[in-house]
C-alpha positions, 0 to 999 in steps of 0.5 A: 335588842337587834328589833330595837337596832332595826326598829331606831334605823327604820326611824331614823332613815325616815326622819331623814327623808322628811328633813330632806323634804323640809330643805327642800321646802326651805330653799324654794321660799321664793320659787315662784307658784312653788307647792310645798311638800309633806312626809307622811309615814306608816308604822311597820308590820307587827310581831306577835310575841304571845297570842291573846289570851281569853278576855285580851284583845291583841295578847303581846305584839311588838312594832317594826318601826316606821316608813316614809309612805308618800310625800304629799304636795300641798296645793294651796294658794301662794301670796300674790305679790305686785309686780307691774310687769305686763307680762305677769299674770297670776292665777287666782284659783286652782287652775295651770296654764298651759305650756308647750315645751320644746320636744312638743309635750304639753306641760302646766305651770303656775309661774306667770312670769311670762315674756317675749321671745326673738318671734314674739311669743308669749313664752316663760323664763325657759323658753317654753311657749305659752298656749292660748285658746287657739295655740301660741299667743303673737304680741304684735310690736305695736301693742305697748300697753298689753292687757289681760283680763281677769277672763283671760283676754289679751288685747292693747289699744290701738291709736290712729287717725280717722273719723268717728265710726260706730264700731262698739270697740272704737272711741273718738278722742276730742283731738280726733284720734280713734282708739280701737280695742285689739283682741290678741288671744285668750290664755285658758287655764287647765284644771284637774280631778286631782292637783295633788297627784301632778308629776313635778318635772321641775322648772316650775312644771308640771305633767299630769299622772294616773293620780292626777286625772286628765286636764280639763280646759277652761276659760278663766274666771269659768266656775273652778278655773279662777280669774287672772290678775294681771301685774301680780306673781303667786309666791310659793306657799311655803311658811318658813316658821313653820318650816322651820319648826317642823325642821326642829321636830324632825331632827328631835326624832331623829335625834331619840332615835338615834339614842336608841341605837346607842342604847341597843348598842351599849346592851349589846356590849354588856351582853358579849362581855359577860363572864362566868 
């Protein structure tokens, strides 16, 4: 009767993680570029009560219960979702951009909610710089209609006064305006061997580990890095019905084991107030 005290505990303090990581799944529904997380368990060692006999394969052997192995955070793809916003940019793929936080640490996101700062860098909604191809991106005040392409080019066109030129990136309006293509930067996406084995540093960030692998940079829409789509937001990956049905599953097993532990209990008690 104290194994099936221990054996319902050990249940029970797993259910409880695995509701707290559903809550947390749930209350991040609209996290922008949030990767939803899973409890996966392991059964305990075993006590053999009675060896094998011949012809038997394992004889009499009784469990220890469960235990929380790992919480698997899964990868997938969110919705994307319109926005207009020059600024935002979603990563069709499996790649992070790249951000230089403040102490100078690289970190990699996929938010791309991205603005401009007091200097005029792309920066996200903390503050933290954005990296191009050659390091922060400067958006020039004259730019107003910024572009970025599914390679990863940030340019805008730049309107003036002048003669037709036989440059390739210059037109000629019939009103005599030359509209010239800027190139401003290039953002690049980083991809790893193992997404799933990134550290969450919260802020839509992430670090890489020993489980991740080293980041390996690449230009966008170059083979596995995916292509950016400029006026949309990834949404979070998380379906709030299924959530919501793992929650129930999750707070029945809780809820037996629970019971089991009543039932030890009430065992217990008979067991003591036994009389001659």
């Amino acid at each position: 009767m104290l194994r099936a005290l221990y054996t319902a505990a050990s249940g029970m303090v797993a259910q409880q993680t695995n509701i707290d990581t559903i809550s947390h799944n749930l209350s991040n529904v609209n996290t922008t570029g949030f990767k939803k997380g899973r409890a996966e368990f392991q059964d305990l060692l075993y006590t053999q009560i009675m060896p094998p006999a011949r012809g038997e394969n394992q004889g009499i052997v009784v469990g220890q219960g469960a235990r929380l192995s790992s919480i698997n955070r899964i990868m997938g793809g969110g919705t994307l979702m319109a926005t207009g916003g020059d600024y935002d940019v979603a990563i069709s793929g499996a790649g992070f951009f790249q951000i230089q936080r403040a102490d100078g640490s690289i970190a990699y996101t996929r938010d791309g909610a991205f603005h401009i700062d007091a200097a005029r860098q792309l920066v996200t909604a903390n503050g933290d710089v954005v990296l191009g191809e050659n390091g922060p991106i400067t958006i020039p005040i004259e730019a107003t209609d910024l572009l970025i392409g599914a390679d990863g080019v940030i340019s805008y066109q730049q309107t003036s006064l002048s003669a037709t030129s036989a440059d390739n990136n210059e037109t000629t309006n019939p009103e005599g305006f030359k509209q010239a293509t800027v190139e401003i930067g290039r953002l690049q996406i980083a991809v790893f061997p193992n997404a799933s084995g990134m550290e969450a540093l919260g802020d839509n960030l992430w670090g890489p580990s020993a489980n991740s692998g080293d980041a390996t940079v690449l230009s966008p829409a170059d083979g596995e890095a995916g292509r950016l789509v400029q006026g949309y937001l990834e949404g979070s990956n998380v379906q709030s019905v299924e959530e919501m049905v793992n929650l129930i599953m999750a707070q029945r097993a809780y809820e037996i084991n629970s019971k089991v532990v009543q039932s030890a209990d009430e065992m217990l008690s008979l067991t003591n107030n036994l009389r001659r």
